[in-house]
VONU-432384 format. One line per 10 residues: their letters; for each residue x, y, z of C-alpha. Coordinates in Angstrom, 2 decimals, decimal comma, always signed. Layout:
N
a	X:Y:Z ~ ...;
//
This chain:
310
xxxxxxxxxx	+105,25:+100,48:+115,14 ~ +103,94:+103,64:+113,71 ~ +103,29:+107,00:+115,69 ~ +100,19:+107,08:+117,51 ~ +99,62:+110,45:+116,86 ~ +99,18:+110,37:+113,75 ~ +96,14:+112,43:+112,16 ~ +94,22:+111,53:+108,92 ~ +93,37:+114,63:+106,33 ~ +90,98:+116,64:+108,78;
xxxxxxxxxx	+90,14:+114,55:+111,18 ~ +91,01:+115,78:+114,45 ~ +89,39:+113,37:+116,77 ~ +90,60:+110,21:+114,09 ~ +94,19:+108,74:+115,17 ~ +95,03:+106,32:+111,85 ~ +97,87:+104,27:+113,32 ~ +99,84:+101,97:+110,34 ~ +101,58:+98,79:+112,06 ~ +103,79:+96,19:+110,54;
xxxxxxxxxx	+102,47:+93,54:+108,56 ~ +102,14:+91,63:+112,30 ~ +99,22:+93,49:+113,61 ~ +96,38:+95,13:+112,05 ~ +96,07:+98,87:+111,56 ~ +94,48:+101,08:+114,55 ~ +92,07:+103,27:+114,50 ~ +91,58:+105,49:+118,11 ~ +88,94:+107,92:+118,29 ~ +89,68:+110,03:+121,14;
xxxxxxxxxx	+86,66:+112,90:+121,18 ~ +82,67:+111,64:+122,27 ~ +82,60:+108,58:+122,36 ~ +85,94:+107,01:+122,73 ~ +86,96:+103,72:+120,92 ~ +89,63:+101,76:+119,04 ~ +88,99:+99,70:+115,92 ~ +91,05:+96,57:+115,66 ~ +93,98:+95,89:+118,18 ~ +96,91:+94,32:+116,38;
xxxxxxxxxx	+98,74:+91,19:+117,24 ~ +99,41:+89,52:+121,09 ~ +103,26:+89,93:+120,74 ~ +102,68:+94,11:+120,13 ~ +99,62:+94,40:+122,70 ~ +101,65:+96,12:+125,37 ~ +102,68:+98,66:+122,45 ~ +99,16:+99,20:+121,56 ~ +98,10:+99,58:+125,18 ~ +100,78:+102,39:+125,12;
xxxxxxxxxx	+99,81:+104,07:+121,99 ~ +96,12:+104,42:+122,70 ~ +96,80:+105,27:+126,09 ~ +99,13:+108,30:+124,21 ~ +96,07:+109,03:+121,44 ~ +93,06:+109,08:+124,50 ~ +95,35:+111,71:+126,17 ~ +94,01:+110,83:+129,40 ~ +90,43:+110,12:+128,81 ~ +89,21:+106,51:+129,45;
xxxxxxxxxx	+88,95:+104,22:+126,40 ~ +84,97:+103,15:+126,50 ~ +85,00:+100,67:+123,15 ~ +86,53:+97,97:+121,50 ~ +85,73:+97,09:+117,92 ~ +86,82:+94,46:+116,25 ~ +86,23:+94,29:+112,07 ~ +86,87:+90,80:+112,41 ~ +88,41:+88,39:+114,44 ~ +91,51:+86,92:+112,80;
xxxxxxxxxx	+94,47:+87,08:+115,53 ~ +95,94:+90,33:+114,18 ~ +92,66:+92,55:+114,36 ~ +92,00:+91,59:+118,09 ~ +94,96:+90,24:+119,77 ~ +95,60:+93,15:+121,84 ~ +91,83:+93,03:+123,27 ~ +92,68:+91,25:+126,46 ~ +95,82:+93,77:+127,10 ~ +93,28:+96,64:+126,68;
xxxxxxxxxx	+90,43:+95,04:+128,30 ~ +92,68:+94,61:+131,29 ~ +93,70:+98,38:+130,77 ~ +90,60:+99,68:+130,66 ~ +88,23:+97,35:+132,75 ~ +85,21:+98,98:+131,81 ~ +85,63:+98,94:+128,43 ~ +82,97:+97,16:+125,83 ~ +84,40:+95,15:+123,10 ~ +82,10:+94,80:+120,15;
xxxxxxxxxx	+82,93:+91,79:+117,58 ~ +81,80:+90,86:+114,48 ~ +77,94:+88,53:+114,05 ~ +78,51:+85,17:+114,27 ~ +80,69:+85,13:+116,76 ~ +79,99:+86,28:+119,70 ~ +78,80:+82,91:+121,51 ~ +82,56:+81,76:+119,97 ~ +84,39:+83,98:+122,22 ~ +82,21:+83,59:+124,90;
xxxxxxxxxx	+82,67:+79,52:+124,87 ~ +86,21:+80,72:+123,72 ~ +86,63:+78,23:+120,90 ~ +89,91:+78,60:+120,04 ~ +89,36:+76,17:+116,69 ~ +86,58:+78,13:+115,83 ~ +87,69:+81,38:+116,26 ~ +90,80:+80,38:+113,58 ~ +93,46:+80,54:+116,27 ~ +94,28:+76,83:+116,52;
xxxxxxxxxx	+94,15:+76,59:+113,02 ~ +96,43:+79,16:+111,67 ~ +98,93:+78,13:+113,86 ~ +98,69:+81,84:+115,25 ~ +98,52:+82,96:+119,08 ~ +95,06:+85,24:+120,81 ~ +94,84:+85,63:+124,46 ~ +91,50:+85,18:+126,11 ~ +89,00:+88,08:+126,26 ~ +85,23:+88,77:+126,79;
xxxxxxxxxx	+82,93:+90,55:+124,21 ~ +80,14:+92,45:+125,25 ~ +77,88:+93,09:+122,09 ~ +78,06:+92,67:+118,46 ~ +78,31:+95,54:+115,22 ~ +75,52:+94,23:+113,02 ~ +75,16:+94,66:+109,32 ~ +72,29:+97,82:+108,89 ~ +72,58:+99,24:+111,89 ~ +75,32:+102,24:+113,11;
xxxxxxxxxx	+77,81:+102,65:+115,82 ~ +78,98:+105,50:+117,46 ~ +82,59:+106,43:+116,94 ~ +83,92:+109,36:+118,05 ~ +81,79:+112,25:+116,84 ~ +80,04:+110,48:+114,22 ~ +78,11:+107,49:+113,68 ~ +79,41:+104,59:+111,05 ~ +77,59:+102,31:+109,09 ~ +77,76:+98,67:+109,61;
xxxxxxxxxx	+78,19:+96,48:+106,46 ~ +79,17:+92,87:+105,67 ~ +81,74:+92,23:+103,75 ~ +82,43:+88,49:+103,72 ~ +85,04:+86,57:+101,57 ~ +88,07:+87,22:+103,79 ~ +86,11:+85,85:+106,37 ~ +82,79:+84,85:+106,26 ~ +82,02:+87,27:+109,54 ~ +83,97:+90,58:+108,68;
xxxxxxxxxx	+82,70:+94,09:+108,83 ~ +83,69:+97,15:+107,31 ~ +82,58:+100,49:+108,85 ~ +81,50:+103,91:+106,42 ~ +81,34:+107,53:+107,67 ~ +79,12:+108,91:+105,03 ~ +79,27:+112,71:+105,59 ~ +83,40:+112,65:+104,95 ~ +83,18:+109,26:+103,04 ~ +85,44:+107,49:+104,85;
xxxxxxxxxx	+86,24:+103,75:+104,82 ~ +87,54:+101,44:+107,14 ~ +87,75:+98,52:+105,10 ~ +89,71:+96,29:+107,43 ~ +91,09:+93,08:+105,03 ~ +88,50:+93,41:+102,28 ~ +90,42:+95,84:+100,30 ~ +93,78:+97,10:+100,56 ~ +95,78:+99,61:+98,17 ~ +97,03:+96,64:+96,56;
xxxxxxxxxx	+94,63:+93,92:+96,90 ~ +92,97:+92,11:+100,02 ~ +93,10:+89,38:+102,67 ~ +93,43:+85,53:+101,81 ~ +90,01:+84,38:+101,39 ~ +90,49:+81,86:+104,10 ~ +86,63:+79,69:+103,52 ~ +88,24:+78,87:+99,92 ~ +91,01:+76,98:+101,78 ~ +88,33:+75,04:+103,83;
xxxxxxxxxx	+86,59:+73,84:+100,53 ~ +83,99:+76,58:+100,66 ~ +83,22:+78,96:+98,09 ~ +83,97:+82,76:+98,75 ~ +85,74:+84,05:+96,02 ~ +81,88:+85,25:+94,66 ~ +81,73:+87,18:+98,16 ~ +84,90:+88,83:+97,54 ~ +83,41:+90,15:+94,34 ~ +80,47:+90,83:+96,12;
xxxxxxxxxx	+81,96:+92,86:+98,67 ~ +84,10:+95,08:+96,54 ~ +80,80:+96,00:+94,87 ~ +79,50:+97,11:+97,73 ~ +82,45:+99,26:+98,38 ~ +82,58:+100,72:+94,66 ~ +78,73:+101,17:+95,53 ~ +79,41:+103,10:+98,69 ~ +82,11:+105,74:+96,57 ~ +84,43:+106,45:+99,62;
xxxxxxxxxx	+87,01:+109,07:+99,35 ~ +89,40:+107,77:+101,80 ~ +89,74:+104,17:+102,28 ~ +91,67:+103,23:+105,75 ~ +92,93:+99,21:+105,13 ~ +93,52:+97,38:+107,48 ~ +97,41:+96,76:+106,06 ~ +99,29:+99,32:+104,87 ~ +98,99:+103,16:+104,43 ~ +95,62:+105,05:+104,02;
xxxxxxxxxx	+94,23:+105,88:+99,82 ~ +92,34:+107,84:+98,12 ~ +92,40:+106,15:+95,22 ~ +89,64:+103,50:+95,41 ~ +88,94:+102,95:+91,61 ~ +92,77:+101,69:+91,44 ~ +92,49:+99,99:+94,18 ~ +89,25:+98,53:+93,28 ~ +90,99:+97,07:+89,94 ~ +93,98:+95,80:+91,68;
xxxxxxxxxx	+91,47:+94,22:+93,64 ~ +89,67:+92,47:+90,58 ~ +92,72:+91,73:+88,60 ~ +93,79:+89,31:+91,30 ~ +90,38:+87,96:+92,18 ~ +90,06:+87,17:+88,58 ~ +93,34:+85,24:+88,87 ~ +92,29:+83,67:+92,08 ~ +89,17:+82,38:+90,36 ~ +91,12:+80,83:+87,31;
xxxxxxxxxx	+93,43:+79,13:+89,41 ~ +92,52:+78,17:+93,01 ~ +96,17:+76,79:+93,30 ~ +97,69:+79,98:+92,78 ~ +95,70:+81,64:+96,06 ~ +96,39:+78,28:+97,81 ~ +99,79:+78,89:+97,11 ~ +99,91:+82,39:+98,41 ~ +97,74:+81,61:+101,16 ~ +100,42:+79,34:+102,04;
xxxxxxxxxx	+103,00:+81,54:+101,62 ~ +100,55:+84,48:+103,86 ~ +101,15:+82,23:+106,83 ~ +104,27:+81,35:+106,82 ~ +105,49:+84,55:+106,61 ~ +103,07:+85,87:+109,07 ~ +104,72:+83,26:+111,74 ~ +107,80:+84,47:+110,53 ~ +107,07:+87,75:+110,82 ~ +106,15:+86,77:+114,95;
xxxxxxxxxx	+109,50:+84,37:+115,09 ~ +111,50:+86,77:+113,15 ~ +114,35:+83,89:+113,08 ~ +113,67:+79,78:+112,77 ~ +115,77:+77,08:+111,90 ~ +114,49:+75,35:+108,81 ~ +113,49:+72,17:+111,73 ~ +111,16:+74,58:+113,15 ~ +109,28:+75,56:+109,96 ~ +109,15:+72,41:+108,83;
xxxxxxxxxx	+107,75:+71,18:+112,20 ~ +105,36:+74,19:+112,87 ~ +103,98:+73,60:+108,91 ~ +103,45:+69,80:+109,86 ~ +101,76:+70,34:+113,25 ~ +99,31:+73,61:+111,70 ~ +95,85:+71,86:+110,66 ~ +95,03:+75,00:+108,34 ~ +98,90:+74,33:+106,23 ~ +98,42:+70,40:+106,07;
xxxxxxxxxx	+95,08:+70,89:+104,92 ~ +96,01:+73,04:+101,92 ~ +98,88:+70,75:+101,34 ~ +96,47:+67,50:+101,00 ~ +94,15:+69,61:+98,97 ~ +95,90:+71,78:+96,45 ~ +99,48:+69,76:+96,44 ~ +99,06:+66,18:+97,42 ~ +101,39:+64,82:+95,15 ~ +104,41:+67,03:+96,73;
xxxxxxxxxx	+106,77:+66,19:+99,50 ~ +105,63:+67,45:+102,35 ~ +109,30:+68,94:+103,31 ~ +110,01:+69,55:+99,66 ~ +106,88:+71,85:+99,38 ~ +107,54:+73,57:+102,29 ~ +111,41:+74,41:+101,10 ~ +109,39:+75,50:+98,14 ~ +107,65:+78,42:+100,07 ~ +110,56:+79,28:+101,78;
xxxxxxxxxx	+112,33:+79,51:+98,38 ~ +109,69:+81,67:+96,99 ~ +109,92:+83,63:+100,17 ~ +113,52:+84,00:+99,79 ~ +112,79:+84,64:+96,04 ~ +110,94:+87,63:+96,76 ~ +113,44:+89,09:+99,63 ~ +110,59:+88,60:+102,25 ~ +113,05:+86,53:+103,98 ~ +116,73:+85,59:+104,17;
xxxxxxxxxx	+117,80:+82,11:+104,23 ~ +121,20:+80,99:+105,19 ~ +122,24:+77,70:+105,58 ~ +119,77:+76,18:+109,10 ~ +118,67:+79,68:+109,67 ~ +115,50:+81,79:+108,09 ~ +115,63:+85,44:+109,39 ~ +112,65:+87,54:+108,49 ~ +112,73:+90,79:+106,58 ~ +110,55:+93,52:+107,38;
//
């Protein structure tokens, strides 16, 4: 896990924090009004609890804010919430009476085959409005496609961006409603025009390191929409791949048993199998994806065992 300490180009009262591919990048504000943007994973929360604690340097942490809530963006929000009692967590429209019922189907969890602790949420960051971060106040804007309720935050005056999963340096999230037989990829496209519209100068993902280069980015981001579009196989293929690394990435070592069992018993996997690759072996297509994994040195494989590579 990356230094908590670290400081963005002139911004003194900004902590950018990049994690592993596990949990989503931090953002801790740590002058006014105190907050942290996304929380990472549940395996990492104690971590994150730590490293805010370090970035706050002793002040109380007063908000949570979650872009969106796929398990890596708010998975430490119970560890924090039991940190900081006081503090209000602010999620993304759409689903706040989902964490209140806590509807773990709903909220992805069950589906994914991934892991979220229980936590409360106080308020929502809606589309048009502002919040208060820190010094400055941040525009709210939807940016669905990645997920249908996902946020991404602009600081006009220093143009910055955090664009949680709706662009990254070198592309963006799986567009997880095209997997459920809904059409999205037309709100990816949307979204990314809204970004270009907005002109940031520093974009702060919510994977990987922080860019200034949004026009690259930006065509990165087309190049593989566009290929997305003319082949939904292809992104149900990489979706595919997405999560099975991202379990790996939590596992770190499985025996090929336990893949194959944990792809048979995750609704979200068996549904992509049935519709994108219904005439494959089940086993046989999930050796495939580890084979493709292995392909790409993502993860070793050797003989029972899969060990993941960072």
């Amino acid at each position: 896990m990356s230094d908590f300490s670290t400081v963005g180009p002139l911004w003194p009262e900004m902590r950018f924090v990049q994690r592993s591919w596990l949990s989503a990048n931090n953002i801790v504000f740590n002058q006014g009004r105190t907050a942290v943007v996304d929380t990472g994973y549940c395996t990492e929360a104690a971590a994150t609890v730590q490293g805010v604690r370090q970035a706050l340097q002793g002040q109380t942490l007063a908000h949570i804010v979650n872009t969106h809530l796929h398990s890596d963006h708010c998975g430490g929000n119970a560890a924090l919430q039991a940190a900081w009692p006081q503090v209000q967590t602010w999620v993304a429209p759409g689903q706040l009476a989902l964490v209140q019922e806590w509807d773990p189907v709903g909220l992805s969890y069950t589906p994914t085959g991934q892991r979220c602790p229980q936590f409360r949420a106080d308020g929502v960051v809606q589309p048009g409005t502002t919040v208060r971060l820190g010094l400055r106040d941040w525009q709210v804007h939807a940016a669905p496609g990645h997920d249908p309720h996902s946020v991404v935050l602009f600081e006009p005056q220093r143009r910055l961006l955090i664009s949680a999963d709706a662009l990254w340096e070198r592309g963006f999230g799986v567009v997880f409603p095209e997997l459920e037989g809904e059409q999205a990829f037309a709100e990816v496209e949307a979204t990314l025009e809204v970004i270009e519209q907005l002109q940031p100068e520093w974009v702060l993902p919510g994977h990987g390191g922080m860019f200034s280069d949004v026009a690259g980015a930006l065509a990165v981001a087309r190049k593989r929409l566009a290929d997305f579009q003319a082949d939904p196989q292809r992104h149900a293929q990489y979706a595919a791949k997405v999560l099975l690394k991202y379990k790996l990435l939590e596992w770190q070592q499985a025996s090929c048993q336990q893949v194959q069992d944990w792809c048979a018993s995750t609704p979200l996997m068996q549904q992509m199998r049935q519709r994108y690759f219904a005439d494959q072996d089940p086993a046989a297509w999930v050796l495939a994806l580890l084979q493709a994994l292995a392909a790409a040195r993502a993860v070793v494989w050797e003989g029972d065992q899969v060990r993941n590579v960072d």
